[in-house]
Residue, then its C-alpha position, 0 to 999 in steps of 0.5 A: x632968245x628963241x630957243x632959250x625961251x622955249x624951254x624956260x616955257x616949258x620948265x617954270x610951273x612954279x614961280x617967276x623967272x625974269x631974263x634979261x637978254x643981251x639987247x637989255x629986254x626983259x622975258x617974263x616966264x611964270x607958273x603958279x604962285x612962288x619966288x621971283x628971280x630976275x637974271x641978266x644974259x651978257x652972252x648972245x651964245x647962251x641962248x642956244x648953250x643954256x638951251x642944250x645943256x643947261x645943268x653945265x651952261x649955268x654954272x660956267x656962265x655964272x662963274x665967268x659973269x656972263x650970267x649975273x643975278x640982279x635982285x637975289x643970290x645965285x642960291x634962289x635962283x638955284x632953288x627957283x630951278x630946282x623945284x621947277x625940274x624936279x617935276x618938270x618932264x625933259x625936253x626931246x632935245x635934253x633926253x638925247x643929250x641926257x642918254x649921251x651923257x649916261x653913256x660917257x659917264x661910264x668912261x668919265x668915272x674909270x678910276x683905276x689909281x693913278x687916276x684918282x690920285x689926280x683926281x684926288x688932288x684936283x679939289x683935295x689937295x687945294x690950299x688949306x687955308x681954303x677950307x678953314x675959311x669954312x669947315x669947323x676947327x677939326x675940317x670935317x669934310x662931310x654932313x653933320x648930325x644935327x639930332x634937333x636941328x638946333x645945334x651948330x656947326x661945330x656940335x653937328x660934326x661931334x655928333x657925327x663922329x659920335x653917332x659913327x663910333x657908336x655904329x663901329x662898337x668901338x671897344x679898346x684893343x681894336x685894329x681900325x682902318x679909315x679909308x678916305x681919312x682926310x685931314x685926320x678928324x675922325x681918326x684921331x677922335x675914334x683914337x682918343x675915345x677909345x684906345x684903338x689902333x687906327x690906319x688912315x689913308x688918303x690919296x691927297x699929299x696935302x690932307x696926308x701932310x695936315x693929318x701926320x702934323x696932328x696926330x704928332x701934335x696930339x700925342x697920338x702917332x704911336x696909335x694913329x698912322x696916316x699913309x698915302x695909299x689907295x684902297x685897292x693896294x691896302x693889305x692887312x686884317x682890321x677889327x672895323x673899317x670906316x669910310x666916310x665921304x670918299x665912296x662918292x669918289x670910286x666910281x660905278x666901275x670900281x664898286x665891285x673891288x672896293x667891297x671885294x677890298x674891305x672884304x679882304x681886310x676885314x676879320x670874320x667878326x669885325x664891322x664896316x660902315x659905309x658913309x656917303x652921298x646917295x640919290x633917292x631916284x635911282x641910277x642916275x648922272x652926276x651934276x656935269x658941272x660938278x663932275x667937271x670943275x669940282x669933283x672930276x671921276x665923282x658919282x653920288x650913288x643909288x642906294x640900288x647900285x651900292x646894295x648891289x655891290x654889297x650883295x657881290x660881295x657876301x655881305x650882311x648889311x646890319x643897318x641902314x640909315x638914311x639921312x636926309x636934310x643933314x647935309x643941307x643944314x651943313x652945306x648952309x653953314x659952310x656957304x654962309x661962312x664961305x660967303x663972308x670970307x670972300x675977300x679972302x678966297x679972292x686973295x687966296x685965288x681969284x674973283x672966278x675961284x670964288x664964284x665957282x666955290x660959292x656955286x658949287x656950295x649952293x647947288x648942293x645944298x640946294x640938291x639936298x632940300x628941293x631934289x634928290x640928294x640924301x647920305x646913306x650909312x650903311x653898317x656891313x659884317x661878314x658875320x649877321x651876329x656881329x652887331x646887336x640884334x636890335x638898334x638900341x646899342x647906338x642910342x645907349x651909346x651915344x647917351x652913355x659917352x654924353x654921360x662920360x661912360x663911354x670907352x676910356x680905354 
């Protein structure tokens, strides 16, 4: 426990973390006033694994049960970490394995497209069954809009299609390209509302084969075409592009041709917006255990590392907006949700799938409320004069469709 100690010493400022080690023995390491978790190490090798890479170490011991919690969720541990080191300095040891990390995440996250098709695949191309067992009824994969904090699941996402449509300035007669369209949600929305023309692409068979069976089902496939193809192979000229939670899939190394891409494809007048996970401290690494089982190639961006890209490619950014516990109430819901279905996810796949699901939820939304984690809107033009001057339109908008106004087509 030597070296594990030595750390946890060093790491918790703020509330008590009891570990129980391999010999039974309990070490106590507290700071000032705050939670108190106790955890139980099965394996003597964590000592040294949790010591050196503690970001990938928990979670694999957690999925294999070799680390168990004994008097609290793996979301208050969770929580108890990460508000220690997001104010902690690094340890020597963690800052030179930390700088080969930042050197190997350049090679981890070269997505040319075979690569992301596979990539893709790994966590979208899962049993859909999977994710009814926590998304709401039209399997929006991404943050809701929760505009009091009050609302449900189900309402948060409406709002979110909402507040994303009266960004687009949705009129009826438009050419609209969805990039990253998932399972079909937003798309056949943004059609139904508006009596526009809408391609979505995807890299998952299995989202592409639930997004065709709704658009058949709704009696929208002369409007709403979905096609299994990646962004760099799109051709054509689109009125608005959308592109929601799947930039967090491209890549440092890619931002230059993805904004080259929705430059291409966009008329001179027309309107993009960008949603996507983001961090507020800058350039940083990607959770090594979230890039490894849960989201392989996958990078949440610095709002600097993005801007950046957009300036490159001779683009007016119309409107920013950062949102910022939206995802953590989100993410509590889904986790809830998924939390009571276990048995399910067990029968779906196994005890271990659980774990690792039920981690992955938790981490992140720990992420959003006591670290760095944010999503970002960011609405571009070719054109300065291609939106309003003002941000008024969004909110008369969104109130206008609420009063039945909005587009009928």
């Amino acid at each position: 426990m030597r070296p594990l100690s030595f750390l946890l010493e060093h790491l918790i400022t703020r509330g008590t973390l009891r570990v129980i080690d391999c010999a039974g023995k309990c070490h106590v390491f507290s700071g000032q006033e705050g939670s108190c978790v106790t955890i139980r190490l099965h394996d003597r090798s964590l000592y040294w694994r949790l010591f050196f890479t503690p970001r990938l170490t928990v979670g694999e011991a957690y999925m294999d049960g070799t680390l168990t919690i004994e008097d609290a969720s793996i979301y208050d541990f969770l929580v108890l970490c990460g508000r220690n080191i997001f104010q902690a300095k690094p340890h020597p040891f963690q800052t030179f394995y930390g700088d080969l990390n930042s050197v190997a995440r350049w090679i981890s996250q070269f997505n040319p497209v075979a690569k992301s098709q596979r990539r893709i695949a790994h966590h979208y191309d899962l049993s859909e069954k999977l994710y009814d067992l926590f998304l709401d009824p039209d399997k929006q994969y991404s943050c809701g809009y929760f505009a009091t904090g009050t609302e449900s699941l189900e309402q948060a996402q409406e709002y979110k299609k909402r507040h994303i449509a009266a960004k687009l300035l949705l009129k009826p007669g438009l050419k609209i390209l969805d990039i990253g369209s998932g399972w079909g949600g937003l798309a056949l929305d943004l059609a139904s509302i508006s009596g526009t023309d809408i391609t979505g692409i995807t890299l998952s068979k299995e989202q592409l084969r639930v997004a065709r069976k709704r658009a058949r089902e709704s009696g929208l496939s002369d409007r709403v075409h979905f096609d299994l193809r990646d962004y760099r192979h799109q051709t054509g000229c689109f009125d608005r592009i959308v592109s929601v939670g799947m930039f967090e899939h491209v890549g440092i190394a890619h931002y230059h041709a993805f904004f080259e891409s929705v430059h291409r494809l966009l008329a001179d007048d027309g309107v993009a917006l960008l949603h996507s996970i983001g961090t507020m401290s800058g350039p940083n690494q990607t959770n090594p255990w979230l890039r490894k089982y849960i989201f392989p190639g996958g990078h949440f961006p610095a709002l600097s590392e993005v801007v950046q890209a957009v300036e490159k490619a001779r683009f007016w950014i119309t409107d920013i907006e950062i949102l910022r516990l939206h995802y953590a109430e989100t993410l509590h819901a889904w986790r809830q949700r998924f939390q009571a279905k276990r048995h399910e996810a067990e029968q779906l796949y196994d005890e271990r799938f659980y774990r690792m699901w039920e981690f992955y939820l938790a981490i992140s939304e720990m992420a959003f409320r006591e670290k760095d984690l944010m999503v970002f809107q960011i609405q571009i033009s070719k054109s300065r004069d291609a939106v309003p001057l003002t941000r008024d339109y969004i909110a008369q908008w969104e109130s206008g469709y609420r009063e039945g106004a909005a587009l009928t087509g």
